[in-house]
C-alpha positions as CSV (number, residue, x, y, z in Angstrom):
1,X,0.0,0.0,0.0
2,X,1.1,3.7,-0.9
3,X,0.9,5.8,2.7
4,X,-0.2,8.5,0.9
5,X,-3.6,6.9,-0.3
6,X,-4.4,7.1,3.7
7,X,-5.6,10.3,3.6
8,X,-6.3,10.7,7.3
9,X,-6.0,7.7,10.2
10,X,-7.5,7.5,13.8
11,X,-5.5,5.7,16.0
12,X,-7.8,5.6,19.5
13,X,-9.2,8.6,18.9
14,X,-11.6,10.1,21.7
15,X,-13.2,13.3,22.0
16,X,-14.7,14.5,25.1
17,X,-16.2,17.7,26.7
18,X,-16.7,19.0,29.9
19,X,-15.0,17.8,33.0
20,X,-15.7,15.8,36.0
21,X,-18.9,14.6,36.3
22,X,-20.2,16.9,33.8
23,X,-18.1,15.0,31.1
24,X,-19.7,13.8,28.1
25,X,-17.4,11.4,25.8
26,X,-18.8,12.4,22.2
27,X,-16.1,9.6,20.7
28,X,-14.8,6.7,22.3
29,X,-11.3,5.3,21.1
30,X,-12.4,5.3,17.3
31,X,-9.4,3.6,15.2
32,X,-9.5,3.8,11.3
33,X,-8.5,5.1,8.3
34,X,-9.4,6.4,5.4
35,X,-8.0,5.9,1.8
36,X,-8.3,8.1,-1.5
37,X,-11.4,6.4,-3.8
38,X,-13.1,5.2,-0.3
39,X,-16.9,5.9,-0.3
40,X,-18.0,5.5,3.5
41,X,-21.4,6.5,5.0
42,X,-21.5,6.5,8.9
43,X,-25.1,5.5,10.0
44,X,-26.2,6.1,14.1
45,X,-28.9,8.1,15.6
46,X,-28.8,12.0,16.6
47,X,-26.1,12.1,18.9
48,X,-24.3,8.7,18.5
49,X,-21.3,11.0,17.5
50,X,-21.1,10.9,14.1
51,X,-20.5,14.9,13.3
52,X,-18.0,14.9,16.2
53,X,-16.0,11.8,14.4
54,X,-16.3,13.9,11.2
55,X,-15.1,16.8,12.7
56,X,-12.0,15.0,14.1
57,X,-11.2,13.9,10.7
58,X,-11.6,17.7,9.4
59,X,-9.0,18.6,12.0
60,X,-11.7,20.9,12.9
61,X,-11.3,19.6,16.9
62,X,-8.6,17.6,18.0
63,X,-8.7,14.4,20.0
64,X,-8.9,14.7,23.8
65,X,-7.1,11.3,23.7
66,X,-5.5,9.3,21.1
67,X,-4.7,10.4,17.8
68,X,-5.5,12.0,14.0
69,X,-2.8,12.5,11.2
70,X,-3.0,13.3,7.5
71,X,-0.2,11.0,6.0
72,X,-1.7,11.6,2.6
73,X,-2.4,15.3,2.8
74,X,1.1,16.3,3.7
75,X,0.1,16.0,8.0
76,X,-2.3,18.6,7.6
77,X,-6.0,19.5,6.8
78,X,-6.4,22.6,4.8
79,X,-9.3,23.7,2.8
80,X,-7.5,22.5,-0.8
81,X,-6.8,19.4,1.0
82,X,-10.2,18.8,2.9
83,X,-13.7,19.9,1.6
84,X,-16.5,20.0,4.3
85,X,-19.9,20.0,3.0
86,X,-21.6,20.8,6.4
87,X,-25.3,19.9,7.8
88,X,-26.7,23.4,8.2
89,X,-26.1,26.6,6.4
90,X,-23.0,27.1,6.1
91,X,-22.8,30.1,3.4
92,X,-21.3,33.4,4.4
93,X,-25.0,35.8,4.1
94,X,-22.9,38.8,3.1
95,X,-21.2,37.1,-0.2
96,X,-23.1,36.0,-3.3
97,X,-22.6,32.5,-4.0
98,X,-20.0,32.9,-6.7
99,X,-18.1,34.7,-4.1
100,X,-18.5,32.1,-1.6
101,X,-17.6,29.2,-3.9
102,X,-14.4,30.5,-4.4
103,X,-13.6,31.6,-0.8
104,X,-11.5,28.4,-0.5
105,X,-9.4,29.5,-3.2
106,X,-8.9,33.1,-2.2
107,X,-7.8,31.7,1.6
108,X,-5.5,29.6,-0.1
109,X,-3.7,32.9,-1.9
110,X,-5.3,32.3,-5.4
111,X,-6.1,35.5,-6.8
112,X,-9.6,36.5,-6.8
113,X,-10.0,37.0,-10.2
114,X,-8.5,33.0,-10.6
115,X,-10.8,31.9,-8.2
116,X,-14.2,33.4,-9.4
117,X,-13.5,31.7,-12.9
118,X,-12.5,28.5,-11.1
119,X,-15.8,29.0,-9.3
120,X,-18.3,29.7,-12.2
121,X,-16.9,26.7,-13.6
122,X,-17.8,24.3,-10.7
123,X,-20.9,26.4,-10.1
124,X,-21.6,24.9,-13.9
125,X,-20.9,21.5,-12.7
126,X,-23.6,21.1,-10.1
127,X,-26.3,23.2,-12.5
128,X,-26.0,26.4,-10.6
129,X,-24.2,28.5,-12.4
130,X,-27.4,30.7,-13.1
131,X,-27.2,31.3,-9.1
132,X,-23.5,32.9,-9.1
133,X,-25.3,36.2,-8.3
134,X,-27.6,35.3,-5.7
135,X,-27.3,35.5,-2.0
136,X,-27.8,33.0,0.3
137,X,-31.0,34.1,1.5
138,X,-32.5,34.0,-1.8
139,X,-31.5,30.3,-2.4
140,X,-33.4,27.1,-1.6
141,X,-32.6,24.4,0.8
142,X,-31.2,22.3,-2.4
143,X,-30.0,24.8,-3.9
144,X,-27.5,26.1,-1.0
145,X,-26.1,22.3,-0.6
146,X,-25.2,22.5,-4.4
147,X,-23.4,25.6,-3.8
148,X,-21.9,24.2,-0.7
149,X,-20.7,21.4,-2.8
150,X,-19.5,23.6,-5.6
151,X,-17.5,24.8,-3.3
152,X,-15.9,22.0,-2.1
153,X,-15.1,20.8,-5.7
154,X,-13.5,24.4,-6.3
155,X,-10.7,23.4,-3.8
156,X,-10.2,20.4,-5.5
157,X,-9.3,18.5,-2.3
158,X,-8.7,14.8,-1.9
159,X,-11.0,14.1,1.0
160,X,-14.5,15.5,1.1
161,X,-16.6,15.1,4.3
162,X,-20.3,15.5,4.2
163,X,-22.2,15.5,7.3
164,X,-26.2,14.7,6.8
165,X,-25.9,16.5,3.6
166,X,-29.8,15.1,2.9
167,X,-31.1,16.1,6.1
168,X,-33.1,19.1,5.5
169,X,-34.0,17.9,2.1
170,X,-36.8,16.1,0.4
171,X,-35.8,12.8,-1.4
172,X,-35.8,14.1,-4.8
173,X,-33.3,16.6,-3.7
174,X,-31.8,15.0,-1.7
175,X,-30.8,12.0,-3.7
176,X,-29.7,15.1,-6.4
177,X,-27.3,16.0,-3.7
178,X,-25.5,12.9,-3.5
179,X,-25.2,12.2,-7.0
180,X,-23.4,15.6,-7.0
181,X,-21.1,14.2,-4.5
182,X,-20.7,11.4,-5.6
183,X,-19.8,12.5,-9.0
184,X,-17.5,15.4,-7.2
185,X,-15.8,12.7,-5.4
186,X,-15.0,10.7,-8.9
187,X,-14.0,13.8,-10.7
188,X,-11.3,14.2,-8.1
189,X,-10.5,11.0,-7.4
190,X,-10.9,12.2,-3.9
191,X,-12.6,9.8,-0.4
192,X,-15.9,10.6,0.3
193,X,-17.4,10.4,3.6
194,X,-20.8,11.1,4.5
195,X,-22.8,10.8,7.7
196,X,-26.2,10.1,7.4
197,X,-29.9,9.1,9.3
198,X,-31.1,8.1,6.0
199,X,-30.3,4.2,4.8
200,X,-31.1,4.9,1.0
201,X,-28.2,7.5,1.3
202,X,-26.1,5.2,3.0
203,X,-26.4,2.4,0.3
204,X,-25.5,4.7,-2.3
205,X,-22.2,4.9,-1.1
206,X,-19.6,1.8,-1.3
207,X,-19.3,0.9,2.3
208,X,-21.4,1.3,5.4
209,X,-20.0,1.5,8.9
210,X,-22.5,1.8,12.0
211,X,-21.4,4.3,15.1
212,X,-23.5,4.0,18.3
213,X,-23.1,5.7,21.9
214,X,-19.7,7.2,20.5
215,X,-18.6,3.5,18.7
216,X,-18.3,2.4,15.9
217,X,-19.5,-1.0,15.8
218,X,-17.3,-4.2,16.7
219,X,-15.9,-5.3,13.7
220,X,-16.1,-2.1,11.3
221,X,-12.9,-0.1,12.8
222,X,-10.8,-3.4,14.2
223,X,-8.7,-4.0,11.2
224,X,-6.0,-1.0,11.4
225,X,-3.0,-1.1,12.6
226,X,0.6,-0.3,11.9
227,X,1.3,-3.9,10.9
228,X,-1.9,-4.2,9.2
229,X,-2.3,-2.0,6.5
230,X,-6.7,-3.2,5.9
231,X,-9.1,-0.9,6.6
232,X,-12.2,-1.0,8.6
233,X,-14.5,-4.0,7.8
234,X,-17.4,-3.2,6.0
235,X,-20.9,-3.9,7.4
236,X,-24.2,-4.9,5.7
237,X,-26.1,-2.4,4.3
């Protein structure tokens, strides 16, 4: 195996917050990895810790224990490396949507004239190129996750991370919303992983692993380890 198709590993990886008895543990001990061209859905009820695991592998928190590394996006997260398509809005109200697809771009010291056209181009991909002058406010539900995803193909990045992307959607758009990614993810040959309530999403994706009270399940993050380069069993759909 290449290292640098593990685009980011867990190795005991627990997140908690509060202290004392106050503590909640959000993630218990989670190890696993994931590789470039992996499509994984994480199924588990509201608060089973599923957006906290995605956030870990953001690099958006850190692990209160334990440990998360990049080896295939040079040890770090950055928004041309990791694309977050996030459950809620997550536009910037004051920027149209062109100008907020190419934010990525313009953080990563692409110039903003670069970035608008690399932006209108995406916008193109995910049929919302008509919308590069709205605002937020003025966009629909599906709409705004097109543009989020837009966004996240404008970076280019080699891991994308979608967390309940669906959930404020009906089906119809919501299924549009994963074709998008999905398609996203095979145009840049990038690993998808999306968290989701909704079992029709999760068997449009490859491989299915199950997280409850904080866990993944016994058996779908077991197989890692430095000697052992598999990755986390798959579970049934």
């Amino acid at each position: 195996m290449n290292t640098t198709d593990v685009l980011v590993r867990c190795e005991a990886a627990a997140r908690t917050y509060g202290t004392g008895t106050a503590a909640v543990v959000a993630v218990h001990g989670v190890t696993c990895e994931i590789r470039a061209g992996d499509r994984i859905a994480i199924t588990g009820p509201s608060g089973s810790g599923k957006s906290t695991l995605l956030h870990l592998l953001a690099g958006l928190e850190a692990p209160t224990t334990g440990q998360v590394t990049w080896p295939g996006l040079a040890g770090k997260p950055r928004p041309d490396s990791v694309g977050i398509v996030f459950q809620g809005p997550s536009l910037i109200p004051a920027l149209d949507v062109v100008e907020n697809t190419a934010l990525p771009l313009v953080l990563c010291g692409q110039s903003e004239r670069s970035a608008r056209r690399r932006a209108l181009d995406c916008l193109a991909l995910v049929a919302a190129a008509h919308l590069a002058d709205r605002l937020p406010e003025e966009l629909s539900g599906g709409q705004a996750q097109r543009v989020a995803v837009a966004r996240v193909l404008a970076a280019a990045p080699r891991l994308i991370l979608a967390d309940e992307p669906t959930g404020q959607l009906d089906r119809a758009t919501g299924r549009r919303v994963v074709a998008v990614l999905l398609a996203a993810a095979d145009t840049l040959g990038a690993g998808l992983v999306v968290t989701t309530h909704d079992p029709r999403v999760a068997r449009s994706l490859s491989r299915q692993w199950s997280m409850h009270d904080g866990r993944l399940q016994p058996g779908l993050a077991e197989a890692f380890s430095p000697s052992a380069p598999a990755t986390a069993q798959d579970a049934e759909p």
